[in-house]
DOBA-202718 format. One line per 4 residues: number of its first residue (from 0); their letters; for each residue x, y, z of N, C-alpha, C, O. Coordinates in Angstrom, 3 decimals. Layout:
residues N
NUM> A> X:Y:Z:X:Y:Z:X:Y:Z:X:Y:Z; ...
end
This chain:
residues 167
0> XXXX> 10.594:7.285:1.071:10.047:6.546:-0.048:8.852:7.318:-0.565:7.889:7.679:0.111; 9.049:7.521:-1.866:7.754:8.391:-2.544:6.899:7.259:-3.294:7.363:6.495:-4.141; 5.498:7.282:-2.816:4.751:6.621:-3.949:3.301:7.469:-4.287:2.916:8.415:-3.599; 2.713:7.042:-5.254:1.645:7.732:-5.834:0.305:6.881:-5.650:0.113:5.689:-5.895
4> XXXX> -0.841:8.158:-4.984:-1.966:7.280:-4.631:-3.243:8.025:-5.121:-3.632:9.085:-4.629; -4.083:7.112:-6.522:-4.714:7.958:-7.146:-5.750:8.930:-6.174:-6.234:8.540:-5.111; -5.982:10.311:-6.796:-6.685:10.990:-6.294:-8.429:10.393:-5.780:-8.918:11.181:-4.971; -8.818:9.892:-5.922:-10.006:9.499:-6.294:-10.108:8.276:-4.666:-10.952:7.801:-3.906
8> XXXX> -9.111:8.275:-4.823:-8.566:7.192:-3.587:-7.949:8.137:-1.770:-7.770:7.767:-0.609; -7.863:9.128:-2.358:-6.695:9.849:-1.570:-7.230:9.903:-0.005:-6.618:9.596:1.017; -8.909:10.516:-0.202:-9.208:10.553:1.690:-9.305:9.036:2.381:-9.268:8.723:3.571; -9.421:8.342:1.371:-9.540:6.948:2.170:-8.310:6.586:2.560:-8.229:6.208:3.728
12> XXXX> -7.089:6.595:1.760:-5.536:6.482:2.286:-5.314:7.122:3.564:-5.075:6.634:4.669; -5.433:8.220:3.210:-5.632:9.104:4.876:-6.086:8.598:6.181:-5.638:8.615:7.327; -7.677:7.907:5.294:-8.065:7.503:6.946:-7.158:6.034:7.374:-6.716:5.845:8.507; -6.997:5.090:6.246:-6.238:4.122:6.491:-4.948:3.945:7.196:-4.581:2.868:7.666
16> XXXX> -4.230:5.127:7.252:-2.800:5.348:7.594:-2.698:5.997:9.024:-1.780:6.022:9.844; -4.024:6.532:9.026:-4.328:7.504:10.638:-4.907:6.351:11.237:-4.135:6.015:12.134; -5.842:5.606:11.194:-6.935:4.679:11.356:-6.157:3.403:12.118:-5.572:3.214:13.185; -6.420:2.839:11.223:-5.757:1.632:11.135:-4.173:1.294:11.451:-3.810:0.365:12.173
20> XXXX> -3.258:2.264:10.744:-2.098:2.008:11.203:-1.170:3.054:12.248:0.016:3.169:12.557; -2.284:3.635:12.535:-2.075:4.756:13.945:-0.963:5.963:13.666:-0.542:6.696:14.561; -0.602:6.037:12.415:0.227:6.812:11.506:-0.176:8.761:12.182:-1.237:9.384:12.129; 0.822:9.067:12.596:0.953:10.655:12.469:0.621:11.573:11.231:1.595:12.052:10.651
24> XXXX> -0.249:11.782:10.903:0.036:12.636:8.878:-0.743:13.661:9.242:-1.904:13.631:9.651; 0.179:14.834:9.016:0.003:16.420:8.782:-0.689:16.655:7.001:0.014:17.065:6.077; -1.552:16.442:6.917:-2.328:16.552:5.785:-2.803:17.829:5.448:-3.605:17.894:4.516; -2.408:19.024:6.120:-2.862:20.141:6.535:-2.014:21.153:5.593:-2.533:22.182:5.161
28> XXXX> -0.764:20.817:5.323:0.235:21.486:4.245:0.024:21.990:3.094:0.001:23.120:2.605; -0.206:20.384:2.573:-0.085:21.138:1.504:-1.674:19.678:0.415:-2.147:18.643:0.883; -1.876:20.137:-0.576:-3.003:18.976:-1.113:-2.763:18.335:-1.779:-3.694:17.667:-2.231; -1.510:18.102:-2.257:-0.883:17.406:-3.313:-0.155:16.136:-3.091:-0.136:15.262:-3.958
32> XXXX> 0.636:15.973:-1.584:1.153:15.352:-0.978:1.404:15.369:0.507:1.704:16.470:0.969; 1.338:14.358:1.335:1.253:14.041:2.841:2.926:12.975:2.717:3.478:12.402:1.778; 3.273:13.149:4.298:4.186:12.897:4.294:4.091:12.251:5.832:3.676:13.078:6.643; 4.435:10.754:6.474:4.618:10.236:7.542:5.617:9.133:7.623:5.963:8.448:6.660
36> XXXX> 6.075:9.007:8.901:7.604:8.047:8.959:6.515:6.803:10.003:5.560:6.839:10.779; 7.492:5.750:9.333:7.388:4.535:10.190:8.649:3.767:10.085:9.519:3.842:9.217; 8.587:3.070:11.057:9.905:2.247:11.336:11.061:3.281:10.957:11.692:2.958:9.950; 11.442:4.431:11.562:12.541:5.306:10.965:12.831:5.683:9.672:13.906:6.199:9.366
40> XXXX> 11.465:5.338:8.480:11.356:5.577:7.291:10.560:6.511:6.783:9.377:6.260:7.012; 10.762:7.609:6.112:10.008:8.853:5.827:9.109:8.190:4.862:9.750:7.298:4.306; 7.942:8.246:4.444:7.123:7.780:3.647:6.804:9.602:2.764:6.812:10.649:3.412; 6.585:9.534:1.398:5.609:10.872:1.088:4.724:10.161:0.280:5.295:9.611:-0.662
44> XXXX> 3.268:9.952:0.344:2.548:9.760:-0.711:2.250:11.054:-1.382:2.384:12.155:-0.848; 1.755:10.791:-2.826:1.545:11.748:-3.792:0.298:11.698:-4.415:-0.101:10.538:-4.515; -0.759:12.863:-5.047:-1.515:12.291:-5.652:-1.348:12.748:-7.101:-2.169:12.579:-8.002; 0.038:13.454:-7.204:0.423:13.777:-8.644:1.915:13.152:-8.929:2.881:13.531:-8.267
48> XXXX> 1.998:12.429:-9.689:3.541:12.153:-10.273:4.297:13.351:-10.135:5.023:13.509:-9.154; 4.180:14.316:-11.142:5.184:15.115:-10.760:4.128:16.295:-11.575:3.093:16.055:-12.198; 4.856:17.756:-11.300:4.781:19.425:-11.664:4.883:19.585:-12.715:4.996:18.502:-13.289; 4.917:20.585:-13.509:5.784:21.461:-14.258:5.101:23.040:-13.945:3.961:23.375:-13.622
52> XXXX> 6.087:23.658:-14.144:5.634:25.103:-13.968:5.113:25.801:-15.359:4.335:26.733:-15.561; 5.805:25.030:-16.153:5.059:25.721:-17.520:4.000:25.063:-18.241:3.943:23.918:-18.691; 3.117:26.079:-18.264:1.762:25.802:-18.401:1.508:24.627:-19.275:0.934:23.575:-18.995; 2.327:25.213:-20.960:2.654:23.797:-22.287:2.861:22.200:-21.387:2.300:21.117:-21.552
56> XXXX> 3.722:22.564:-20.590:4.307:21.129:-20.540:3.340:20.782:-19.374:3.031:19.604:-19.550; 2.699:21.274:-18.231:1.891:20.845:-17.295:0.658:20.064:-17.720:0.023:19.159:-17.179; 0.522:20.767:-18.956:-1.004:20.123:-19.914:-0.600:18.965:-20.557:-1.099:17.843:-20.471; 0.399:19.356:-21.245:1.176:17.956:-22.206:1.137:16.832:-20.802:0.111:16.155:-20.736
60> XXXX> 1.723:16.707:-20.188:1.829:15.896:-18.704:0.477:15.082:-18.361:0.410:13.856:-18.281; -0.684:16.073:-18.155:-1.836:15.486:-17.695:-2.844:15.164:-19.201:-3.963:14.683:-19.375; -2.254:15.466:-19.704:-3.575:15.197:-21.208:-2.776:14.338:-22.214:-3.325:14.313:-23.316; -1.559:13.585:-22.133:-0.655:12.782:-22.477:-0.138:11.979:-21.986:-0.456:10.857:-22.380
64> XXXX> 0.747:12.049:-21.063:1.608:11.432:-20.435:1.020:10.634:-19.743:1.306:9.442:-19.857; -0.142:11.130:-18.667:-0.818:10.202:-17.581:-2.011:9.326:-17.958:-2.355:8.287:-17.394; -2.638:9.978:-19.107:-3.088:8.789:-19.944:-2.906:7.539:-20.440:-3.572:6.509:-20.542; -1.455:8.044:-20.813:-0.735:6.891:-21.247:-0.538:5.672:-20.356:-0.869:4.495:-20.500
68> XXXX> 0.332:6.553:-19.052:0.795:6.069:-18.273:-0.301:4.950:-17.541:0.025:3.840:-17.121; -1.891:5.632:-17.497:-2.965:4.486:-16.978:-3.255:2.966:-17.710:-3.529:1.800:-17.425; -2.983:3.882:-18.888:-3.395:2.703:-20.049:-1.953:1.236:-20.057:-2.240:0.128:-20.508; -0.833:1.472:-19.618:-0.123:0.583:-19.124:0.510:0.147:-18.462:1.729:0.293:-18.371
72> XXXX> -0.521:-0.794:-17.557:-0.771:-1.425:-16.433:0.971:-1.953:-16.184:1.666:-2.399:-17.097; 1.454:-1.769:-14.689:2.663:-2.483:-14.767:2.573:-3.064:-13.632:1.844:-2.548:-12.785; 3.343:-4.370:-13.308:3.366:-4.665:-11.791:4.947:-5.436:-11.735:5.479:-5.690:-12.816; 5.529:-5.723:-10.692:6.649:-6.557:-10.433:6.425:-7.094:-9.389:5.525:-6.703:-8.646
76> XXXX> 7.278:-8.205:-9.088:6.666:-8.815:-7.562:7.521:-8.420:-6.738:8.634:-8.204:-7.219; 7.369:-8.218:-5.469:8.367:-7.775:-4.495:8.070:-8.914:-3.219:6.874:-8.765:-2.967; 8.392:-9.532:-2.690:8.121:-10.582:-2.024:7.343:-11.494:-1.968:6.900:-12.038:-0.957; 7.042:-11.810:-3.485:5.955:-12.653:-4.245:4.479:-11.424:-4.164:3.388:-11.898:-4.483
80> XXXX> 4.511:-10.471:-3.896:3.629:-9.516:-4.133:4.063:-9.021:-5.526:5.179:-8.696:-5.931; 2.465:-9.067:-6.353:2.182:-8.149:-7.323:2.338:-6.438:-7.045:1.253:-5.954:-6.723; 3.414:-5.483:-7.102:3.402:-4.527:-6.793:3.004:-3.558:-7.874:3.642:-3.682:-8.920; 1.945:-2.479:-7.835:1.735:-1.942:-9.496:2.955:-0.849:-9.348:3.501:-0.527:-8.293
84> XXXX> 3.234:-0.379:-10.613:4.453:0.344:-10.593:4.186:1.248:-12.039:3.139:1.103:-12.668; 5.234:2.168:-12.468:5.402:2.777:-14.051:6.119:1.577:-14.521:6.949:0.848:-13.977; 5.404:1.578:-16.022:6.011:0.486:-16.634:7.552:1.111:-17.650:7.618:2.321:-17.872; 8.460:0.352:-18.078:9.747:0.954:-18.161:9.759:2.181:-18.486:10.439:2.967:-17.827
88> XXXX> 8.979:2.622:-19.611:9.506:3.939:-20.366:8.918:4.612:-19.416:9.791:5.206:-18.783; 7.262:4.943:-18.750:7.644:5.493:-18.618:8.074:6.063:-16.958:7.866:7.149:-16.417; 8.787:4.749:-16.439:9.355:4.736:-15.453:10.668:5.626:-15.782:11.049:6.438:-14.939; 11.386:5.469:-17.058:12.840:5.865:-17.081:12.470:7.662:-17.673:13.358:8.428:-18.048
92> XXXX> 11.126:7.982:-17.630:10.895:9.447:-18.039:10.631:10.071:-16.793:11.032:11.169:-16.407; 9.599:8.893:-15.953:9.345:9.830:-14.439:10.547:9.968:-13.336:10.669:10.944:-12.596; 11.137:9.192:-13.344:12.417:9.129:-12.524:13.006:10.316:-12.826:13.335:11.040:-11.886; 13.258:10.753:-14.223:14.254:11.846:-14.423:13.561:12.774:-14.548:14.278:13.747:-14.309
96> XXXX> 12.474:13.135:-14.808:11.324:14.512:-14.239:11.808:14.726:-12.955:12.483:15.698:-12.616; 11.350:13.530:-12.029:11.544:14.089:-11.214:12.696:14.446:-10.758:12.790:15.555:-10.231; 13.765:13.644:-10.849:14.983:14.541:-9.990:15.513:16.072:-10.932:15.816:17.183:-10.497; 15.470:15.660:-12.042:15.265:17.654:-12.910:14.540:18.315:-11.956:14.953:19.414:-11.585
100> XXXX> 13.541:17.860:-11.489:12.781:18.876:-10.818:13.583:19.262:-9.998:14.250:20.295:-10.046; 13.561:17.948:-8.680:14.202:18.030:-7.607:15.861:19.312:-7.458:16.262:20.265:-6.790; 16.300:18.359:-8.688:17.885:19.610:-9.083:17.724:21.483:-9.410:18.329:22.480:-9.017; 16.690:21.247:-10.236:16.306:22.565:-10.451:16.142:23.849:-9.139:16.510:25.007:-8.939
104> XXXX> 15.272:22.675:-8.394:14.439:23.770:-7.161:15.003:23.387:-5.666:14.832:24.187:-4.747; 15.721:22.063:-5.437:15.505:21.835:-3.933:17.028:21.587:-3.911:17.714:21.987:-2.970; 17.631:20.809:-5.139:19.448:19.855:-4.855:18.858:18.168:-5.177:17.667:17.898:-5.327; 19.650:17.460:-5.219:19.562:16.051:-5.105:20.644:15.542:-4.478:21.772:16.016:-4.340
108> XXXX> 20.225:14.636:-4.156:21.378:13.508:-3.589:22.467:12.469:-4.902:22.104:12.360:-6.073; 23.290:12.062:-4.556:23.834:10.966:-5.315:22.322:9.648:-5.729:21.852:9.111:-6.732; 22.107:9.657:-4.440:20.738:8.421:-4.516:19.840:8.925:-5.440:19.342:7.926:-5.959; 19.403:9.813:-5.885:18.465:10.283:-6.661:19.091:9.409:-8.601:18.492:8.726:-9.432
112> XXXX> 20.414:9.925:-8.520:20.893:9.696:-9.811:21.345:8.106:-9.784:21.827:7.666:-10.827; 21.242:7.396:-8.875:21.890:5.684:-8.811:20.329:5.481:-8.877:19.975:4.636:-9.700; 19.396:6.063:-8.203:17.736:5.230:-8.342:17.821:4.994:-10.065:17.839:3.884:-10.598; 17.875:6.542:-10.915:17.831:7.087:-12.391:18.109:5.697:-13.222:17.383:4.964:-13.894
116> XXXX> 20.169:5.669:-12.688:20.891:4.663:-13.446:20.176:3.453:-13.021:19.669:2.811:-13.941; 20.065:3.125:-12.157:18.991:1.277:-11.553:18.102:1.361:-12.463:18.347:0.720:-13.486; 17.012:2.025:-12.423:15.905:1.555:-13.521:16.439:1.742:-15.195:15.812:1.054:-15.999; 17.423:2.525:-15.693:18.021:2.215:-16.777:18.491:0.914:-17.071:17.862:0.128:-17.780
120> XXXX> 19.744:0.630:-16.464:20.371:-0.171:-16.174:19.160:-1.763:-15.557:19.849:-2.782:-15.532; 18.032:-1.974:-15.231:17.605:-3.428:-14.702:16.172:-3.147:-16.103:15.733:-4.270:-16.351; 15.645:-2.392:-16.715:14.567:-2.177:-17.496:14.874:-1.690:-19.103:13.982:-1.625:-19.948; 16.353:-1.350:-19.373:16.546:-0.628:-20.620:15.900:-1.837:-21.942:15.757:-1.613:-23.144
124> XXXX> 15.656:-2.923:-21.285:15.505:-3.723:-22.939:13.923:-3.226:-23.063:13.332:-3.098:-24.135; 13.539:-3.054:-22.170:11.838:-3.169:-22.275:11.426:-1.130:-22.410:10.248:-0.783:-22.504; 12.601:-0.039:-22.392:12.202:0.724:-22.853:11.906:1.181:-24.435:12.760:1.286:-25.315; 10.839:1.363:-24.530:10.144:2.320:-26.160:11.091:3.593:-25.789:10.848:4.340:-24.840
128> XXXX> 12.554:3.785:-26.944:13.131:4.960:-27.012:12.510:5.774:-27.509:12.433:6.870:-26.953; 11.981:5.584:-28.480:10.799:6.664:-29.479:9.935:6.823:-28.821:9.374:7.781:-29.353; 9.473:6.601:-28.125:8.083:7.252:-26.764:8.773:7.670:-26.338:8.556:8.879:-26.428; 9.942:7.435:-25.646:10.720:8.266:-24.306:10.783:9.567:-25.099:10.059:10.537:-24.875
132> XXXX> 11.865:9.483:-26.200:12.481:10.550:-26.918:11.123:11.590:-27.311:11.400:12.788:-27.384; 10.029:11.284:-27.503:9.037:11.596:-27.962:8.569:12.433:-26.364:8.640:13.662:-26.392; 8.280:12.017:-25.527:8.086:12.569:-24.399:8.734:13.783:-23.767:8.143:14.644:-23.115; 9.724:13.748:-23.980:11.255:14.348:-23.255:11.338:15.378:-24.558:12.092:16.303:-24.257
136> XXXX> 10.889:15.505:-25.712:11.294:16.218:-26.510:9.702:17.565:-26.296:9.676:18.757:-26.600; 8.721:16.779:-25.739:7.413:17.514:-25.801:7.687:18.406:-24.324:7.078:19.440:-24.048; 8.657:17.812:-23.517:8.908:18.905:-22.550:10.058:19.356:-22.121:10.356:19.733:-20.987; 10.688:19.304:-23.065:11.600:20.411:-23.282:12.951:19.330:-22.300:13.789:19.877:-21.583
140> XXXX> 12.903:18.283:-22.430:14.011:17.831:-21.320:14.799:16.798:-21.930:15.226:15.996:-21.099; 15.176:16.528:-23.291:15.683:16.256:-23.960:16.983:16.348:-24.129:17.589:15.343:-24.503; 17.802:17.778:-23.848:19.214:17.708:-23.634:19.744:17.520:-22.230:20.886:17.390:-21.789; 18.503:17.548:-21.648:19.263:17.767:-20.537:19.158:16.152:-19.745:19.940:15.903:-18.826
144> XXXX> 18.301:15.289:-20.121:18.403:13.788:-20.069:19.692:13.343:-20.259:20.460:12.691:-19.552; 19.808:14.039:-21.838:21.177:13.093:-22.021:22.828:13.981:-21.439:23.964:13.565:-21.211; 22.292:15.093:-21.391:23.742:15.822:-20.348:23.584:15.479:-18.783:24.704:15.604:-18.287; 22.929:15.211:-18.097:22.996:14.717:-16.805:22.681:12.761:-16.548:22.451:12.000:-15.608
148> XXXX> 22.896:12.670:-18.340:22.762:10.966:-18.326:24.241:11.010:-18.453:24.525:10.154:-17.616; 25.137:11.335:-18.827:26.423:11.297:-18.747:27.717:11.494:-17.314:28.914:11.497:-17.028; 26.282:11.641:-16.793:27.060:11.549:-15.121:27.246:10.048:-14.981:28.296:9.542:-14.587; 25.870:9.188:-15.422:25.434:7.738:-15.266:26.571:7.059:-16.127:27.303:6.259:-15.544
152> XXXX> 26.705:7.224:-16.998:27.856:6.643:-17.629:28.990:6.782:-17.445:29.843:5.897:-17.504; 29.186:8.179:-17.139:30.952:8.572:-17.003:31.393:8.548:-15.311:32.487:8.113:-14.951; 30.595:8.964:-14.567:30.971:8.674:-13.129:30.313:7.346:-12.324:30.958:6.860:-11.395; 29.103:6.816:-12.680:28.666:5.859:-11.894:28.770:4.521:-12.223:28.456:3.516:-11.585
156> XXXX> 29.329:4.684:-13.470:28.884:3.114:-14.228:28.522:2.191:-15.077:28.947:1.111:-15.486; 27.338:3.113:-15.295:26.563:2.808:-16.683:26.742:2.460:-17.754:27.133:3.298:-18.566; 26.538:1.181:-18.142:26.817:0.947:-19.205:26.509:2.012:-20.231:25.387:2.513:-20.157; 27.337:2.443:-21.192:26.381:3.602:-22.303:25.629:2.879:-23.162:24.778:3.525:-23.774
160> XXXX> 25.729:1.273:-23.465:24.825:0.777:-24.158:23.026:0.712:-23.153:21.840:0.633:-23.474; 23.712:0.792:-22.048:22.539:1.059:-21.352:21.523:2.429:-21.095:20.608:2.511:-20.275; 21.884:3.237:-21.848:21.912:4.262:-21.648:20.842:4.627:-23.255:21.345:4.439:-24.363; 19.692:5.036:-23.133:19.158:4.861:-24.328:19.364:6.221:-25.658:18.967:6.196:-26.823
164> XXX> 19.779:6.818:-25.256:20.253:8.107:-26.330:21.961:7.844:-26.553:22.542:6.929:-25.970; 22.821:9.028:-27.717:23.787:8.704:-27.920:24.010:9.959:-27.086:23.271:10.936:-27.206; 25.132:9.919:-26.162:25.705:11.138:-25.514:26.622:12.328:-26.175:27.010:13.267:-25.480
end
């Protein structure tokens, strides 16, 4: 399970997870992200959403995107817990950053692309297409949204009305 824990916050998570919940974390790797299992569950916290390698789009990312992204607040409840979360859009932009990434450099799983289609598919009424499209077009990931969104539709399921571009 990947989640994101603002920087500003990050050594105190650390001590909380070593501390308090007697957690193993090799923090020593790498500075961007720590990684520990509990109950047979890999945990990675993050203190960056996601990369880019090119310089344009790494800036566009942090001087756009995550701005944005602060400015709207999201939460859902998960066992009557307020959980904060990305709110739809741009939940349905970070999801597919990241597994592009993931595909690009490491492989993905099937699970990577059913997480993709789930938040399409349970959030599409509440996505801003023109922000998304607007986003995805500023980093260059625009065709390739909607050519690896056609896996979601044509092999998994997806409704294509669910599906916010035309394929």
């Amino acid at each position: 399970i990947d989640f994101y824990c603002y920087q500003e916050d990050w050594d105190k998570a650390i001590r909380y997870f070593k501390e308090k919940e007697g957690l193993e974390i090799d923090d020593t790797k790498t500075d961007k992200d720590v990684s520990f299992e509990r109950n047979n569950i890999i945990y990675v916290m993050h203190n960056q959403l996601t990369t880019f390698n090119y310089p344009k789009h790494a800036r566009y990312w942090k001087k756009v995107v995550m701005p944005e992204i602060l400015a709207h607040p999201y939460t859902v409840k998960v066992n009557g817990y307020d959980v904060p979360t990305l709110a739809p859009t741009y939940n349905a932009l970070f999801v597919f950053a990241h597994i592009f990434r993931h595909l690009i450099l490491d492989g993905i799983a099937l699970r990577q692309y059913c997480d993709w289609a789930r938040v399409l598919d349970v959030q599409h009424d509440e996505i801003d297409v023109a922000v998304l499209e607007r986003h995805l077009c500023w980093l260059g990931l625009r065709k390739a949204y909607c050519g690896l969104g056609a896996m979601l539709t044509e092999k998994l399921g997806l409704k294509p009305g669910k599906f916010p571009f035309t394929i």
